[in-house]
C-alpha positions in Angstrom: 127.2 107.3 106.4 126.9 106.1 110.1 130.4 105.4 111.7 131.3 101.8 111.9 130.6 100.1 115.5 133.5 99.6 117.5 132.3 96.1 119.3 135.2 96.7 122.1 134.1 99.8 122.3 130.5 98.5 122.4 130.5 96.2 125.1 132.8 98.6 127.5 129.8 100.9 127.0 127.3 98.0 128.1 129.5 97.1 130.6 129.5 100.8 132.0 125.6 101.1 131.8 125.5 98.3 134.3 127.5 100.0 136.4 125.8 103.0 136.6 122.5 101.2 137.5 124.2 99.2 140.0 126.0 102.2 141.6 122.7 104.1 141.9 121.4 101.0 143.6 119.0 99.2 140.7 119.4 95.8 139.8 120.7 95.6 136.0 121.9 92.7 133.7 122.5 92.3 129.6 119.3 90.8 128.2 118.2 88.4 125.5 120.3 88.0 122.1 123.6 89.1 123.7 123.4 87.1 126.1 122.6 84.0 123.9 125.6 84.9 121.3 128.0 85.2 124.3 127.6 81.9 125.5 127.8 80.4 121.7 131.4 82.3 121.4 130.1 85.0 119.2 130.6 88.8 119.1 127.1 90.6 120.2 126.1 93.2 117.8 124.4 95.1 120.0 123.7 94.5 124.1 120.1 95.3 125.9 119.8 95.9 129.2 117.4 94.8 131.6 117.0 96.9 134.7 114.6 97.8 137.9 114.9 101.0 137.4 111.6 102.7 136.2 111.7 104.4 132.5 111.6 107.8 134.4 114.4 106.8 136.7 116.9 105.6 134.3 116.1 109.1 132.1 117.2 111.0 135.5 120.3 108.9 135.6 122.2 108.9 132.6 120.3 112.5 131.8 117.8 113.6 129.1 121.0 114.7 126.4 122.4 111.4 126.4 118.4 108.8 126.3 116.0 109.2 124.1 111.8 108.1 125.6 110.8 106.7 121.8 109.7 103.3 124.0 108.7 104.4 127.4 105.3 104.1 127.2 106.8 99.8 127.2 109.7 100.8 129.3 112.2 100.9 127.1 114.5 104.0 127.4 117.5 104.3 124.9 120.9 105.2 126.0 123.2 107.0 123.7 126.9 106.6 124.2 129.5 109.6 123.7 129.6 111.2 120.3 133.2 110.3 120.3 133.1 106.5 120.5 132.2 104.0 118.1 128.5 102.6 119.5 125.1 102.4 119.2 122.6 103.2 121.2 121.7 100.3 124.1 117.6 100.1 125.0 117.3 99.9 128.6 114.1 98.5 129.4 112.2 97.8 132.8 111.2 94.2 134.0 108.0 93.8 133.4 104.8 91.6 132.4 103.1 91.9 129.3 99.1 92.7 129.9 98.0 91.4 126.7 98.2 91.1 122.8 95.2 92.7 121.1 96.9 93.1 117.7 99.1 89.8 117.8 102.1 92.4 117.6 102.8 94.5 120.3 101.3 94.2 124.2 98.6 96.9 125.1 99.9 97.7 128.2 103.0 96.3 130.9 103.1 96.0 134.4 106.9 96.5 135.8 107.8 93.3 137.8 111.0 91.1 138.3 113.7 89.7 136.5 112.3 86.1 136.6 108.7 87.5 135.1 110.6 89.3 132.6 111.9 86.5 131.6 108.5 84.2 130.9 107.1 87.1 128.5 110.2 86.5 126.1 110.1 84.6 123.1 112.3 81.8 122.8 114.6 80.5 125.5 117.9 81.1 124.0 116.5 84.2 124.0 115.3 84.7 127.7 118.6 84.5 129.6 120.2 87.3 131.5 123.9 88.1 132.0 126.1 90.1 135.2 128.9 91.6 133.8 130.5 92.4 136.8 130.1 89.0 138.4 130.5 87.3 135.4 127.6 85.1 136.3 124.2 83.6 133.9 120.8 83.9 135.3 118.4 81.8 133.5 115.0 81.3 134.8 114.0 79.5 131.6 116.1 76.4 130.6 118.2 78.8 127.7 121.6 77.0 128.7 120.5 73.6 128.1 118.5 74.5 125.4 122.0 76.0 123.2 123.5 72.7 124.8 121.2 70.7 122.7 120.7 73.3 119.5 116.6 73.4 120.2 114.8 76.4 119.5 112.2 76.2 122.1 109.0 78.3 122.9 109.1 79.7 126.7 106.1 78.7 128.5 102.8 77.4 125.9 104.3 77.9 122.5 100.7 78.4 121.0 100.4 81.5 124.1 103.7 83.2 123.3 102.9 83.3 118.9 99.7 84.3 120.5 100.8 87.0 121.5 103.1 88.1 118.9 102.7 86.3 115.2 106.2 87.7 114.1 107.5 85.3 116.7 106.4 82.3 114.2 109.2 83.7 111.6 111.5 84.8 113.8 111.6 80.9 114.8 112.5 79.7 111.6 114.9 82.2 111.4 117.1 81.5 114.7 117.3 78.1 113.8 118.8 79.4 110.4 121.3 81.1 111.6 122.3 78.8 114.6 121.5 75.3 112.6 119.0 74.7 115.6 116.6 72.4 115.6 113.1 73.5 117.1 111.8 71.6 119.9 108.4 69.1 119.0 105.8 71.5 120.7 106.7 74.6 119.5 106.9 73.3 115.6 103.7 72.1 116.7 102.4 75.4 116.9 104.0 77.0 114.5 102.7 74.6 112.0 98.9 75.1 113.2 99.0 78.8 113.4 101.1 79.2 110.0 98.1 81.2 108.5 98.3 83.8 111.2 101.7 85.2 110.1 99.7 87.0 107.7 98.6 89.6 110.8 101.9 90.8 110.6 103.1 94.1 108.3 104.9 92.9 105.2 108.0 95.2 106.2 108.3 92.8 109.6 108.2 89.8 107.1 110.2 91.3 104.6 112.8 92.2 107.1 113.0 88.1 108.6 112.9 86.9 105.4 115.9 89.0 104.0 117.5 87.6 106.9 116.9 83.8 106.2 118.2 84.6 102.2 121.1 86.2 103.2 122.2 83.5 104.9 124.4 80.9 104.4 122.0 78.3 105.0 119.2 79.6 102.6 118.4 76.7 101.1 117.6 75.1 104.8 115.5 78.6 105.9 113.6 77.9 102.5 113.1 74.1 103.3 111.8 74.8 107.0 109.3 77.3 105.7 107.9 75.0 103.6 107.6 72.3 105.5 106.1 74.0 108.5 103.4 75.7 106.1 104.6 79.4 106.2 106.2 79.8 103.1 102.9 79.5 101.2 101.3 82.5 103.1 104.4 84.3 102.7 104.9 83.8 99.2 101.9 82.8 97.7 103.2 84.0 94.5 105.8 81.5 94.5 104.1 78.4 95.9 100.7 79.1 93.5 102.5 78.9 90.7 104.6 76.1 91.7 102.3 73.8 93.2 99.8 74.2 90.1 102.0 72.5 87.8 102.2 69.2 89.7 104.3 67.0 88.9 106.7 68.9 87.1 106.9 71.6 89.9 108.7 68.8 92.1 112.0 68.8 89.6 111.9 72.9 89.5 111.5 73.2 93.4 114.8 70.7 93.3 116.5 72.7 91.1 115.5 76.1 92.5 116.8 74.6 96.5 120.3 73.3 94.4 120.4 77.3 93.2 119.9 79.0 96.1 122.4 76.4 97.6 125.1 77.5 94.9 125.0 81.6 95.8 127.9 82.2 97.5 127.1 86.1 99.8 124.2 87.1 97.1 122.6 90.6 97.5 118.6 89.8 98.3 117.8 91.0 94.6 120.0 87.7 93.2 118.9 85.4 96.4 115.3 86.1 95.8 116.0 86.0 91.9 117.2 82.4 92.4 113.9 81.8 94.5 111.8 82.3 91.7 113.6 82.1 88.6 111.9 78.4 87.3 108.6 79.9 88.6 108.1 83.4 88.0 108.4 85.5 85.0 109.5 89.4 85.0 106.6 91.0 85.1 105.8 88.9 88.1 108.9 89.0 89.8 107.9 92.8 89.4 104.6 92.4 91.4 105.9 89.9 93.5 108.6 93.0 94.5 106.2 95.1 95.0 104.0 93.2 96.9 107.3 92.8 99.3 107.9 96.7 99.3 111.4 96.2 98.5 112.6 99.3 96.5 112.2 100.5 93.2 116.1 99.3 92.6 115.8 95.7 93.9 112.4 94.8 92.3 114.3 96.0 89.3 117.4 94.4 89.2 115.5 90.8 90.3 113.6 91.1 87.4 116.0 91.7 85.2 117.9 88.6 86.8 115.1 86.6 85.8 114.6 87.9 82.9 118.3 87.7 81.5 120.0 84.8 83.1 119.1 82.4 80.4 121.1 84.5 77.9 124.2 83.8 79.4 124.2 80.0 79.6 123.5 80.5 75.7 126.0 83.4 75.3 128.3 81.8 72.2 125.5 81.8 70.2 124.2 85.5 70.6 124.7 88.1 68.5 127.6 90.4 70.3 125.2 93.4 70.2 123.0 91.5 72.9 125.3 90.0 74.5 127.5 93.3 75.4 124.7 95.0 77.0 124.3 92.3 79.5 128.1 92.1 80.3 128.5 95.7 81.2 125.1 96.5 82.9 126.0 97.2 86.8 124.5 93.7 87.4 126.7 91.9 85.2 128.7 90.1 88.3 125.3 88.8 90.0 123.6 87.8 86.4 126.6 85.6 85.7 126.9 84.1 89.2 122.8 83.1 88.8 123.8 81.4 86.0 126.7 79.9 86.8 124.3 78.5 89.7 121.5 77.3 87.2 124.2 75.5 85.1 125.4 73.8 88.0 122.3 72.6 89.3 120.9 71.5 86.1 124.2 70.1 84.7 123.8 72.3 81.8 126.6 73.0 79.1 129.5 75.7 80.8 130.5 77.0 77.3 128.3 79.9 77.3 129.6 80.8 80.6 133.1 80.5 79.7 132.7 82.3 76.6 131.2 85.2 79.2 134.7 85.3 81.4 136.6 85.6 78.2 134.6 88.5 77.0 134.4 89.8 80.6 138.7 89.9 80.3 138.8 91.8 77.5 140.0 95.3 77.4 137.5 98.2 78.5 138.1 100.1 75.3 136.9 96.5 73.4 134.2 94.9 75.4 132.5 98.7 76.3 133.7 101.6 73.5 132.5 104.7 73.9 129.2 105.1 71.6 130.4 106.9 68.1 127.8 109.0 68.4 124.8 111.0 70.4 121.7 112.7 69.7 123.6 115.9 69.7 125.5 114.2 67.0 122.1 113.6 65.2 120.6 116.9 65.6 123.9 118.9 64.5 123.3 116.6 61.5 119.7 118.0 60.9 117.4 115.5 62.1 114.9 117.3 64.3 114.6 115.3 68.0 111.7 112.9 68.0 111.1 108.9 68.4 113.2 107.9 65.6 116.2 109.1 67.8 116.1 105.5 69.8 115.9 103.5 66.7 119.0 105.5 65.2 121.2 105.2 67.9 120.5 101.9 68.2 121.6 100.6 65.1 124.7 102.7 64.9 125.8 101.0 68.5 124.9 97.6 67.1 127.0 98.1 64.3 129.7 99.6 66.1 129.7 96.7 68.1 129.8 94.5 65.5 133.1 96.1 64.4 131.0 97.0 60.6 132.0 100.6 61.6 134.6 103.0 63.5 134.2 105.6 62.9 131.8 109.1 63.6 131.7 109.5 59.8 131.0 106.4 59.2 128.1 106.3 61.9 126.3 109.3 60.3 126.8 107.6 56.9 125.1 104.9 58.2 121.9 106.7 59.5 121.8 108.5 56.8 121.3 105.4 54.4 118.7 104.1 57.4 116.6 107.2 56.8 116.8 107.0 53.2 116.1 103.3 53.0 113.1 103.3 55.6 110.4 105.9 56.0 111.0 108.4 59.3 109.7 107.7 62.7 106.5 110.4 64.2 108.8 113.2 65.5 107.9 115.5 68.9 107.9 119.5 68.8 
């Protein structure tokens, strides 16, 4: 497990790569997103720098133990701090121009320039601003300070050239003014809204990794909302928005309710946020495809499926039989399946008894609400039955009636699969 950053520690180390550029005679300044959380009063997570020292030069400075080349062919050298501090590595990258876009990613080429160049090929102005540690001064070539003034998430230079240039950039907008509450400026929703379509240039692990952002956060419902509305939720989840917009008018009530549910998570996992997306719309088999059409892993397509497949159990609990409700209650996913439903009851007014009748079965004692099994299938083959299919079946019904408190016993359990083999003709058995 990678040690936890230290973000004193981190920014002393930022604050020292500066100065090491600056003694050598370079120009050097923090870049982009830490910049933009610093004047908002927030704690960077990680620092850039900015510098006009040349890929090769910077490698020569801080040495070729302690800065990795991965990005020099776009002059971007990484910095490693000392094994002994808490920090992650700070990219140190070269002014420069972009030359052009020809996959709507990542530019074919860059020309080293000045800081106020660099600062026209960036994104978003928020984004384009640069910082002096050691003067403690802003230098913004782009409008980003009156931009965070008035909360606008705003395209630097033609909005339509700079999504042009990098489709990602049409997420990542939606996705800023997520996490800041920003509104985005007329011109650039503008273009976003026309070249929705295009986000589909982009790898599903770059979308996967902005929308997990966008659910995580508090203000999911919003990041949801703004998707729709500026047309790039239906390319990014076609799955979802097919199925809901086929069912006019009735989809209109289940988008409500699925925005109230997604509004009711309180810090889910993405397996529960996304479950909450879909569950009015999808079914498990294609939340399953819908997974893996995301690439998430084996473990969250999984455990949103069973999400959606299960959550309706729970709002019915009092009325299941205790053999299946049990298995829900103390599957590893127990916490998130009741807080899905506890969502869904709350945005649809439903009935809370099933819920509460959960909590009290949830606070009985671990011996009660999950005994250890009476027996196992070394049980059953000790007792002569040769291993096959008819194993599952067995077992099954001796748990159920364990659960059911009809028996207690391991005597009692091989009396009762012996009267189930008796009474019912044997399962095909495997060599």
């Amino acid at each position: 497990m990678a040690a936890e950053i230290d973000p004193i520690a981190q920014r002393r180390f930022a604050i020292q790569v500066v100065e090491r550029l600056r003694a050598a005679g370079y120009l050097a300044y923090w870049a982009g997103g830490c910049v933009r959380d610093a004047l908002l009063g927030l704690t960077a997570k990680d620092y850039d720098v900015a510098t006009s020292a040349r890929p090769a030069e910077i490698r020569t400075l801080f040495g070729e133990q302690r800065t990795l080349a991965i990005g020099a062919a776009f002059g971007v050298i990484t910095v490693l701090g000392k094994k002994k501090d808490a920090t992650a590595p700070i990219e140190v990258a070269t002014f420069r121009q972009d030359v052009a876009y020809s996959d709507g990613r990542h530019p074919d080429a860059v020309i080293f320039s000045t800081p106020e160049q660099d600062a026209l090929r960036r994104d978003f102005t928020i984004n384009g601003m640069f910082y002096d540690p050691l003067a403690d001064g802003v230098l913004d070539f782009v409008g980003g300070q009156d931009d965070l003034r008035k909360k606008l998430i705003r395209a630097i230079g033609q909005p339509r050239e700079r999504f042009a240039e990098d489709k990602l950039r049409l997420l990542r907008a939606i996705r800023f003014a997520v996490r800041y509450g920003f509104q985005i400026e007329g011109a650039t929703r503008s273009a976003i809204e026309e070249m929705a379509g295009q986000i589909r240039a982009v790898s599903i692990e770059r979308i996967l990794a902005e929308l997990r952002l966008i659910l995580l956060h508090p203000r999911r419902r919003q990041g949801i909302e703004l998707l729709d509305d500026v047309g790039l939720l239906a390319p990014i989840l076609p799955d979802v928005c097919g199925v809901r917009d086929a069912t006019e008018p009735a989809h209109t009530h289940d988008w409500a309710i699925t925005l109230a549910v997604l509004d009711g998570l309180d810090e889910p996992s993405f397996p529960l946020a996304l479950a909450a997306l879909v569950h009015r719309l999808l079914s498990e088999t294609q939340t399953v495809a819908l997974g893996g059409r995301l690439k998430l892993s084996t473990a969250e397509i999984r455990r949103a499926a069973w999400l959606v497949a299960n959550h309706q159990s729970l709002l019915v609990a009092q009325t299941l039989p205790w053999p299946r409700l049990q298995p829900l209650l103390v599957a590893e996913g127990s916490s998130e399946l009741l807080a899905l439903a506890t969502a869904v009851a709350r945005a649809t007014g439903a009935d809370l008894i099933g819920l509460e009748h959960c909590r009290r079965q949830l606070s009985l004692p671990a011996e009660e609400l999950d005994p250890p099994p009476l027996i196992t299938g070394d049980d059953l083959r000790r007792h002569g039955i040769p291993p096959g299919h008819e194993y599952q079946r067995l077992l099954q019904t001796v748990r159920d009636a364990q659960l059911e408190k009809s028996i207690a016993t391991p005597a009692e359990a091989l009396a009762l699969v012996d009267k189930l083999r008796a009474t019912e003709p044997p399962q095909s058995q495997v060599d």
